[in-house]
C-alpha positions in Angstrom: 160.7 114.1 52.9 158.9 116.1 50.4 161.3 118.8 50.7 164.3 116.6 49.6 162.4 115.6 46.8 161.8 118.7 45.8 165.5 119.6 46.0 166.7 116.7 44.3 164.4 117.4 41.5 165.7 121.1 41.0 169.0 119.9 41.0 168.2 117.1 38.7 166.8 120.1 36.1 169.6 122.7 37.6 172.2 120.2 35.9 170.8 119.2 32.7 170.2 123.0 32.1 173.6 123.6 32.8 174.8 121.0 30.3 171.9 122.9 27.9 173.4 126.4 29.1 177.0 125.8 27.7 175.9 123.7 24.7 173.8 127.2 23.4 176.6 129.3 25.0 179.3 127.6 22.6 177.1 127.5 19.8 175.7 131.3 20.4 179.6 132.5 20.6 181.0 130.0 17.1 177.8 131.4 15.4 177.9 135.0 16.2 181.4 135.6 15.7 182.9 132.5 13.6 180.2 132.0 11.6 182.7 130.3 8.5 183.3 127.2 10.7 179.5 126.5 10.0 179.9 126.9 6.2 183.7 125.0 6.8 182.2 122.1 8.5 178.2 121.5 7.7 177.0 120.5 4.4 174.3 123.7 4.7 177.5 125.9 3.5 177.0 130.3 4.6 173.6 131.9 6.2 175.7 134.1 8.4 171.9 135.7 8.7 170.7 132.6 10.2 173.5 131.5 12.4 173.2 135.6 14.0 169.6 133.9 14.2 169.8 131.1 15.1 172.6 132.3 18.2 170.2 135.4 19.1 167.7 132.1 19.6 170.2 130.8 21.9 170.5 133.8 24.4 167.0 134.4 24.5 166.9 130.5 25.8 170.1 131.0 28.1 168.9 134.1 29.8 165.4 132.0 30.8 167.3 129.2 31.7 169.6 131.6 34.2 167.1 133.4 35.6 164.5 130.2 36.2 168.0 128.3 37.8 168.7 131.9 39.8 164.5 131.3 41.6 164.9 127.5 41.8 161.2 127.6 40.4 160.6 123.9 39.2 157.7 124.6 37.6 159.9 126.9 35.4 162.8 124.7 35.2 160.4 121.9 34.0 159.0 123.7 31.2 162.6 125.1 30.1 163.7 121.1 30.4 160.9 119.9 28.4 161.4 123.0 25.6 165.2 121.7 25.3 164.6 118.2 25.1 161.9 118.6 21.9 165.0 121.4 20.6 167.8 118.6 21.2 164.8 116.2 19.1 164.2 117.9 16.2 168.1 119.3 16.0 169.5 116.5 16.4 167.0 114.8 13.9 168.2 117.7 11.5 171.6 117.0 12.3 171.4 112.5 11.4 169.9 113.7 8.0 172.7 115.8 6.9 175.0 114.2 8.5 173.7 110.7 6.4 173.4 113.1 3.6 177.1 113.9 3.7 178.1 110.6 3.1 178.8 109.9 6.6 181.5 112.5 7.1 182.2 112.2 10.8 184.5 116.0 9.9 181.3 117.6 10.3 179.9 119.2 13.1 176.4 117.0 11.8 178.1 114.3 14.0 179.1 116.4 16.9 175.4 117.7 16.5 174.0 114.4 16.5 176.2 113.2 19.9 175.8 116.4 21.9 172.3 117.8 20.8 170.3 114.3 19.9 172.5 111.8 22.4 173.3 113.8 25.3 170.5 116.2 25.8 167.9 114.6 24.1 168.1 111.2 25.5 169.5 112.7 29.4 166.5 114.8 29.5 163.7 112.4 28.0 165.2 110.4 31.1 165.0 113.3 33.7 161.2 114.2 32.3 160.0 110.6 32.4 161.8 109.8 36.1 160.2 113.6 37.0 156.5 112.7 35.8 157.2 109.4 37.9 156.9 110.9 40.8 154.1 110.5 42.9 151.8 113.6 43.2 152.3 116.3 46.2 156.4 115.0 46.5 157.9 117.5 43.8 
C-alpha cells in the first residue's frame, strides 16, 4: 500500500513538472531567440539582457527538473514542485500588476502570464503540495 502511494505521488509531481518543464521550455526558446515578442507584447518594452537571463534561469530549472523526474526521487521532485509553485506566485503576481497596469490589455502576454504561470501552475501545485503534506507519515 505504501508503495502505490509512493507512486501515485511521483506521478502526481512527474506531471505538474511536466506542465512546469514546457512552460520554461517555451518561454527559454521565445526569450533566447525572439526576444522582440517580449518588447511587442509586455508593457516592460526590450531587456534582451534579461530575457537571455531570465531563459538561462529557465534551463538551469529544466535540467533539475529532468534529471530529479529521470531518479523518481520524491524528495527531489518535492522541493523542485514547491520552488515552482512560489516562481508561478510571485510571476504571476508580477504579471496581474502589469497586466492591470496596461489598462487591461488582454493582447499582452501579462494575461497569458497571469492564466498559465499564476492560474495553472500556481494554484495546480499549491493543490498537489497541500494534498502531498496531507498524507499521513511513513505512506509517501
Amino acid at each position: 500500500m505504501t508503495e502505490n502511494r509512493h507512486e501515485k505521488s511521483v506521478r502526481a509531481y512527474k506531471l505538474y513538472l511536466l506542465f512546469i518543464l514546457a512552460a520554461c521550455g517555451s518561454a527559454c526558446i521565445w526569450q533566447l531567440f525572439a526576444p522582440q515578442i517580449g518588447e511587442q507584447y509586455s508593457i516592460w518594452g526590450s531587456a534582451v539582457g534579461w530575457q537571455r537571463e531570465i531563459a538561462l534561469w529557465n534551463a538551469a530549472l529544466i535540467v533539475a527538473i529532468v534529471l530529479s523526474m529521470k531518479k523518481k526521487n520524491i524528495a527531489a521532485l518535492r522541493i523542485l514542485t514547491i520552488q515552482a509553485v512560489i516562481l508561478c506566485w510571485l510571476l504571476g503576481i508580477n504579471h496581474l500588476v502589469a497586466f492591470v497596469c496596461s489598462g487591461f490589455s488582454f493582447y499582452s502576454l501579462h494575461f497569458l502570464g497571469i492564466f498559465e504561470v499564476m492560474l495553472c501552475g500556481g494554484i495546480w501545485g499549491t493543490v498537489l503540495i497541500l494534498n502531498q503534506s496531507a498524507t499521513p507519515p511513513g505512506s509517501s
